[in-house]
C-alpha positions in Angstrom: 4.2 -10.6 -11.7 3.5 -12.3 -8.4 6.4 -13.0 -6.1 9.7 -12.5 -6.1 12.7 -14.8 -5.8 15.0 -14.0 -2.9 18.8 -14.0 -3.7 19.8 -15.1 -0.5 21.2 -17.8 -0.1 17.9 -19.3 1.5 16.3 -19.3 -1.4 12.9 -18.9 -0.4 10.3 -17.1 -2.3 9.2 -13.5 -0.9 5.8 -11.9 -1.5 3.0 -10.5 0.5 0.2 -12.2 2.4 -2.5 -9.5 1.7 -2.6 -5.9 1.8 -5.6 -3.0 2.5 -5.8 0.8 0.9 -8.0 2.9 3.2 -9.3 6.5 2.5 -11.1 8.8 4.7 -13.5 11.2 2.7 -15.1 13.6 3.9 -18.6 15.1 2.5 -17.4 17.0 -0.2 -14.9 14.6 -1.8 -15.5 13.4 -5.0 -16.2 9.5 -3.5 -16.7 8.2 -6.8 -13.4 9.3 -8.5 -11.5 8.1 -5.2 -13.5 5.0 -5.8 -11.8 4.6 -9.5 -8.5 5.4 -8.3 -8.6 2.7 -5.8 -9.8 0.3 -8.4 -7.1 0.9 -10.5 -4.7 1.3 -7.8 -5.8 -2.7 -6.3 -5.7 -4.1 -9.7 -9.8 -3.8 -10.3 -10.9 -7.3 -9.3 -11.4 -6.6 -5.5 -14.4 -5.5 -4.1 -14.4 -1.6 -3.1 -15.8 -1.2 0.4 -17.6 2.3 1.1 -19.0 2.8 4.7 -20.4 6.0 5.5 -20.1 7.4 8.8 -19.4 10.4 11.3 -16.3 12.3 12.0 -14.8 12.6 15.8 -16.2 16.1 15.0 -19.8 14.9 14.0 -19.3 15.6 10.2 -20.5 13.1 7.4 -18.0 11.3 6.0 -17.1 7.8 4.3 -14.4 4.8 4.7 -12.9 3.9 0.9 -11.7 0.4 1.3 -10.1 -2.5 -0.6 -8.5 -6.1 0.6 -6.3 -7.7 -1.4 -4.7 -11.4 -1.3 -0.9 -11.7 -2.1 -0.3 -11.7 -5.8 -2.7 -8.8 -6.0 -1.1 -6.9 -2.9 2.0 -7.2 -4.3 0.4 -6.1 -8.1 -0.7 -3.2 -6.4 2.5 -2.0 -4.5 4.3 -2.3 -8.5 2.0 0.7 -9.4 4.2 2.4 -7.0 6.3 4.9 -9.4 9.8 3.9 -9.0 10.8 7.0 -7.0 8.5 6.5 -4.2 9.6 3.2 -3.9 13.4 4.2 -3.7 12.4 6.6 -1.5 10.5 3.9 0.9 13.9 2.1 1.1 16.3 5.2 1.1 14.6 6.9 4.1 14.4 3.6 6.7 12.1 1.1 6.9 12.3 0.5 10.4 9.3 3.3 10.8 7.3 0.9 8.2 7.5 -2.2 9.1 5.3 -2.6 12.5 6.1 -5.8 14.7 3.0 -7.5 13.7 5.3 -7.6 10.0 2.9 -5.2 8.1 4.9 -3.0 5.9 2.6 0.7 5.9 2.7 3.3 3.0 0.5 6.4 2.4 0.1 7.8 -0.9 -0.8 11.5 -1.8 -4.9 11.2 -2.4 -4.0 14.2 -5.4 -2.1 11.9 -7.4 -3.7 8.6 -7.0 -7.1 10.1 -8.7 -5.0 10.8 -11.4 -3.5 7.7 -11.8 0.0 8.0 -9.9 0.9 6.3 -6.9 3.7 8.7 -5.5 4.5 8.3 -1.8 2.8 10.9 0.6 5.6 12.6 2.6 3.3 15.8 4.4 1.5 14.8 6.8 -1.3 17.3 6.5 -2.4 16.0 2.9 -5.1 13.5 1.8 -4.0 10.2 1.7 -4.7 6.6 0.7 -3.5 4.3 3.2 -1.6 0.9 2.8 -1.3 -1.7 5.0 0.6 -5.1 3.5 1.1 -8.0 5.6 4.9 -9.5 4.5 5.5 -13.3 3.9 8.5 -13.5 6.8 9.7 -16.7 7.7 11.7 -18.0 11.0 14.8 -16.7 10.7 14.1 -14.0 8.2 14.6 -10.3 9.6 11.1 -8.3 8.9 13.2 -4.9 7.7 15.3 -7.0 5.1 12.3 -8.5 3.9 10.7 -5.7 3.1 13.4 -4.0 1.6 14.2 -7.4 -0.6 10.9 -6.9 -1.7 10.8 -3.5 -2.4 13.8 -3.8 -4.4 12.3 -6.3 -6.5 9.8 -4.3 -7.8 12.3 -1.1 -8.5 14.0 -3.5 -10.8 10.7 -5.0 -12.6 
């Protein structure tokens, strides 16, 4: 896998600079099974961050993390399932792509433990956050970058 060749007529090659997953959990969360499903979800050869600390509330709870560098960002947004990734496109990207170019997904927490990345539409769930930072070049329009991208991987 790895990158993905652009069609357009610039013919650069897209991909991803690095991306994060981030999970809140609270106390009674089974951390280690969120744990395994981030491993699997970043590919399993990135360190998995845990910090434990207090809710705004006062509550125990801990921050799942994982950092990624390109090829393995862009590994890791192909575990997507192909709807959720039609779905990313289909609804807009412009509430996705921020101006600092990072393209941001949230996956429902209840599928990722059980192996599926399906995009997280409620906003009320558990989720995984992802935060990718996209390879855009002078000239290159963030959005269509993204969606180039994102494209790529429905057809892999």
């Amino acid at each position: 896998m790895g990158r993905i060749q652009d069609t357009s007529s610039s013919g650069v090659v897209m991909g991803l600079h690095g991306g994060e997953w981030r999970i809140h959990a609270s106390a009674v969360d089974e951390c280690e099974v969120i744990e395994d499903a981030v491993s699997w979800l970043s590919g399993g050869s990135s360190e998995i961050s845990v910090h434990k600390e207090k809710s705004a509330l006062g509550a125990p709870m801990q921050t799942i993390s994982v950092k990624m560098k390109g090829k393995q960002a862009l590994s890791s947004l192909a575990r997507l399932e192909n709807e959720s990734l039609v779905s990313i496109i289909e609804n807009g990207l412009d509430g996705r792509v921020d101006e600092d170019k990072f393209l941001h997904v949230r996956l429902k927490l209840e599928r990722l433990v059980q192996g599926r990345g399906v995009l997280s539409q409620d906003s009320h769930e558990s989720v995984a956050k992802g935060k990718f930072k996209l390879e855009v070049y002078p000239g290159q329009d963030s959005i269509g970058v993204a969606e180039k991208l994102l494209m790529g991987l429905i057809r892999e």
